[in-house]
C-alpha atoms as one frame of an Amber mdcrd trajectory, in Angstrom:
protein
   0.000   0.000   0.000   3.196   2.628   0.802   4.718   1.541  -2.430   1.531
   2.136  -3.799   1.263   5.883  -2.823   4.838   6.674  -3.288   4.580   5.784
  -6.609   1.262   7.930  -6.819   2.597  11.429  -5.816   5.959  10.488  -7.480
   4.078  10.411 -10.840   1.983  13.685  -9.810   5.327  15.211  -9.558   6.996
  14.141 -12.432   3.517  15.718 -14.329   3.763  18.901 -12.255   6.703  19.092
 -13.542   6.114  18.570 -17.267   2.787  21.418 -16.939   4.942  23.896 -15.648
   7.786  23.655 -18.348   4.939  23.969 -20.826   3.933  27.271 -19.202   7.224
  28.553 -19.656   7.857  27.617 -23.587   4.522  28.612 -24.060   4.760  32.395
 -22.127   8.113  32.884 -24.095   6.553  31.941 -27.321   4.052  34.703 -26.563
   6.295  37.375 -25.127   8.464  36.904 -28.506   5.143  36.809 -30.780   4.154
  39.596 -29.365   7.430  41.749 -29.903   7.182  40.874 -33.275   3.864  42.331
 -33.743   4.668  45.502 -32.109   7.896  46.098 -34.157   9.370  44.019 -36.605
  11.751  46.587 -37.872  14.887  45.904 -39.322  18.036  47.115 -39.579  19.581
  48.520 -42.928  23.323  48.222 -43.272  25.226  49.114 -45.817  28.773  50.310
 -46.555  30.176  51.414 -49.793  31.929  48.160 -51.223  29.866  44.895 -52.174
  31.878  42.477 -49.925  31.085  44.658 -46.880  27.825  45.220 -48.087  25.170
  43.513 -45.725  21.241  43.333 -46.147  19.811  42.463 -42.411  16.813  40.527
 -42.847  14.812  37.623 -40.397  15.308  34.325 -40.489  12.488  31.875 -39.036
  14.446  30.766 -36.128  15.145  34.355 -34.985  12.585  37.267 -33.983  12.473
  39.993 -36.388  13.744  42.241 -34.416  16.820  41.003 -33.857  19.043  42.029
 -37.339  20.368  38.727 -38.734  22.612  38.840 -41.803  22.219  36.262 -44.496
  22.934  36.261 -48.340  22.203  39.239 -50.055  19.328  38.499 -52.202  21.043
  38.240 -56.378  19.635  41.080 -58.446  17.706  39.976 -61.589  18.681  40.448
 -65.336  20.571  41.857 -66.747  23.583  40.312 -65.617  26.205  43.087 -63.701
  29.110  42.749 -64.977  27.817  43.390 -68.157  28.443  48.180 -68.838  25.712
  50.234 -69.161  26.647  50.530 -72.848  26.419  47.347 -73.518  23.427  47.169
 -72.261  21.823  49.930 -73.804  23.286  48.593 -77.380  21.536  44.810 -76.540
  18.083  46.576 -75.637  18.629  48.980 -79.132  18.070  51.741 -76.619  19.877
  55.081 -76.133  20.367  57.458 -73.438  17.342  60.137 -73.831  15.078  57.306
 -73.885  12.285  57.476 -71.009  13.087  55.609 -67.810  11.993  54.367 -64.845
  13.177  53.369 -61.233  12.641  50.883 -58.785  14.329  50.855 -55.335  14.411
  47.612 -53.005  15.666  48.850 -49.499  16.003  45.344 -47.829  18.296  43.922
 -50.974  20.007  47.582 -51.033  19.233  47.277 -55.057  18.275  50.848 -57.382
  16.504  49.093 -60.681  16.809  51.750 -63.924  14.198  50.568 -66.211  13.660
  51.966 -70.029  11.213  52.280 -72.437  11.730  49.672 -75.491   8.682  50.237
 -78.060   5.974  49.858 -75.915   7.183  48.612 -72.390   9.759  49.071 -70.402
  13.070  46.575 -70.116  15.169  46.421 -67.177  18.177  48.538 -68.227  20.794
  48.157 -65.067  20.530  47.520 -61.650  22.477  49.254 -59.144  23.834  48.319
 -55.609  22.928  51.473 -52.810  26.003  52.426 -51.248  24.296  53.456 -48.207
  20.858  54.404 -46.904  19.582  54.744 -43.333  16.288  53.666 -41.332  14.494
  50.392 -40.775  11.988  48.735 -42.987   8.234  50.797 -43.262   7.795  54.165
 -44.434   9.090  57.815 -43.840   7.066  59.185 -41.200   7.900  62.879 -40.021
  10.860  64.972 -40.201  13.854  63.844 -38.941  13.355  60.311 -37.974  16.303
  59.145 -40.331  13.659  57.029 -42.523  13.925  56.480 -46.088  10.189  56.532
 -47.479   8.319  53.946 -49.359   5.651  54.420 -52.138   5.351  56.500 -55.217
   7.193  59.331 -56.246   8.622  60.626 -59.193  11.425  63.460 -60.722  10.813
  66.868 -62.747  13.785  68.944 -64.237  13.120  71.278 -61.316  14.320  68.675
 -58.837  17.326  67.582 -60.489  20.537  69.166 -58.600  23.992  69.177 -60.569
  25.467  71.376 -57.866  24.494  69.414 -54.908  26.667  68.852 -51.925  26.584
  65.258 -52.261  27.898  65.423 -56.148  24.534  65.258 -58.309  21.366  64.677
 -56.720  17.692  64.901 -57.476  14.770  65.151 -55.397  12.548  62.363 -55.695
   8.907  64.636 -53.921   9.069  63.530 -50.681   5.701  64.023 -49.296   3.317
  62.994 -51.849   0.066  63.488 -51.675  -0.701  60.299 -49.404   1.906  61.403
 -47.064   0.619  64.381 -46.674  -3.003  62.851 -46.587  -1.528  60.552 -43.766
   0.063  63.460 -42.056   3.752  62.592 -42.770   6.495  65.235 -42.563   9.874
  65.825 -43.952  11.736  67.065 -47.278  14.840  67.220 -49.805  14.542  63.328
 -49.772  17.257  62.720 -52.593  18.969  59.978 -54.502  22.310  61.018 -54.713
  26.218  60.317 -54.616  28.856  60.975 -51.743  28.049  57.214 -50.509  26.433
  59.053 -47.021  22.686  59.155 -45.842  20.743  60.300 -43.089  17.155  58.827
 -45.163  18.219  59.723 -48.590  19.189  56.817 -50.902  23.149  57.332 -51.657
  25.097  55.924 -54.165  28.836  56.282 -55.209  30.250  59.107 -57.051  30.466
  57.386 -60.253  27.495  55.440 -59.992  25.419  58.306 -59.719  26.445  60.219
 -62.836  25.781  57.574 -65.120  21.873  57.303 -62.665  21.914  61.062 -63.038
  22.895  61.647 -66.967  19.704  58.397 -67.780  16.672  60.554 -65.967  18.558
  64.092 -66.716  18.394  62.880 -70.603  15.176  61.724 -70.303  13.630  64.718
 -69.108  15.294  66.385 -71.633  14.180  64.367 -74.287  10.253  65.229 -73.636
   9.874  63.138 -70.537   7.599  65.414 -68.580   8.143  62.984 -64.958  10.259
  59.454 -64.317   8.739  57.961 -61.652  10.264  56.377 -58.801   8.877  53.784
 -56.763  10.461  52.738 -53.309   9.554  48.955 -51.819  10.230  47.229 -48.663
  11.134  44.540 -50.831  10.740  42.348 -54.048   6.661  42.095 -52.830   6.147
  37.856 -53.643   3.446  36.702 -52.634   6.156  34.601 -50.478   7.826  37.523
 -48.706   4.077  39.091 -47.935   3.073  35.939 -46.328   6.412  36.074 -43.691
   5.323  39.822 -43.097   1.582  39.041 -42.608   1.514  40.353 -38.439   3.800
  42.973 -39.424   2.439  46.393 -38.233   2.896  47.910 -41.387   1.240  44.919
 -43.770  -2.154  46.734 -44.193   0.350  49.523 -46.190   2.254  47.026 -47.795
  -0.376  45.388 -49.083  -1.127  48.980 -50.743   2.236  49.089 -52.231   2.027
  45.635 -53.390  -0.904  46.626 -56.054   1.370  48.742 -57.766   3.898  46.515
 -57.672   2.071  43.807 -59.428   0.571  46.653 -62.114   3.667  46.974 -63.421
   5.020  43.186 -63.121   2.109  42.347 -65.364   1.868  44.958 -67.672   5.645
  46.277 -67.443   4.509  49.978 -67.566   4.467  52.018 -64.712   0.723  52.869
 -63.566  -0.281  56.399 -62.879  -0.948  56.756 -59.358  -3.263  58.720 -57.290
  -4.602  59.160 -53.325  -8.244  58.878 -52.763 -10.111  57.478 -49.143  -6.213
  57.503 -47.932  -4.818  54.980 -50.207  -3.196  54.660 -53.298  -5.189  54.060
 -56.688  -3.506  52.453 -59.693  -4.571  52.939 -63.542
């Protein structure tokens, strides 16, 4: 009967036990789900040559808060080491020909697309030397942010005598920034490989960026648009972002995103009930 009983509250211990290591894997899962919901940012880092270069981005095993570097993500086509010359001269384009751009600020990549008969070809892509912030959008003055959405260039905002080598000034706030309250200005792609929420390239990298949309514009190009994404927006990478706090605005961008994917001209976008309209 003692044996009996000892072996009774030996095996309510052992389950006590068990229950109470469940309660702790389970309040840690929830302590780190719910960090992830309330932030989620991530890191940019960049420096000015591609083997230092480093794209932080989460991996499943580690909260998305915490910056984790893996491999920088490979740019598409055309291939890189293949000159802008070349390029032009395999597309039976020329410089003066409308363009377009595409920045990716977790893959650090500046896409310069241009107009081939009646779509546009991806022309070059370009590695950011540097730019500053976390992932989401620009939100007020200051905050070291580079934005995300749609924007686009005139001849007024181009800059040869800029501080930072060339420059142009891409219309940071738009109308849905300002519709959403968001402050700031003189948000600039430019050279001089330093940023504070401007996208920077290098000195030389710039002037052959700055001569394509200065051309253009020239040329009878009244705007070239530039659109800023989190990221390459697969249906994959929206998926791991789902309980991000900025997926409801991703999920904005993404429409544009796909507009041009599928159609491989770049929509003409507009602001009504606070969101962006494509057509």
């Amino acid at each position: 009967m003692k044996k009996r009983v000892l072996f009774f509250l030996i095996l309510l211990f052992l389950i006590a036990i068990i229950i109470d290591q469940y309660r702790i894997r389970s309040g840690k899962m929830e302590m780190q789900q719910k960090q992830t919901e309330k932030n989620g940012d991530l890191v940019l880092r960049h420096s000015a040559s591609q083997k230092e270069q480093k794209s932080i981005v989460p991996t499943e095993e580690a909260s998305r808060e915490t910056p984790v570097v893996i491999k920088k993500e490979e740019p598409e086509a055309p291939p890189l080491q293949t000159t802008l010359a070349e390029r032009l001269s395999e597309l039976g384009a020329q410089i003066g020909d409308p363009v377009f751009i595409r920045i990716f600020k977790q893959s650090a990549e500046l896409e310069i697309w241009i107009k081939v008969d009646e779509q546009y070809e991806l022309l070059y892509t370009y590695e950011i030397c540097r730019q500053s912030g976390y992932l989401g959008p620009k939100l007020k003055e200051g905050d070291k942010q580079g934005p995300e959405g749609f924007y686009y260039v005139t001849k007024r905002r181009l800059n040869p005598n800029s501080k930072f080598h060339l420059a142009f000034n891409i219309g940071y706030p738009n109308a849905y920034d300002r519709a959403h309250k968001r402050t700031g200005s003189a948000l600039m792609i430019h050279g001089d490989c330093v940023s504070v929420g401007c996208f920077a390239m290098t000195d030389e990298k710039i002037e052959e960026i700055y001569e394509l949309v200065e051309k253009g514009l020239e040329n009878g190009q009244k705007i070239v648009r530039v659109h800023i994404f989190p990221f390459r927006m697969s249906r994959k990478k929206m998926e791991y972002y789902r309980i991000h706090k900025w997926y409801p605005f991703w999920s904005n961008l993404k429409e544009g995103y796909d507009y041009f994917e599928k159609k491989k001209i770049p929509p003409n976008v507009k602001v009504k009930n606070l969101k962006y309209v494509f057509e």
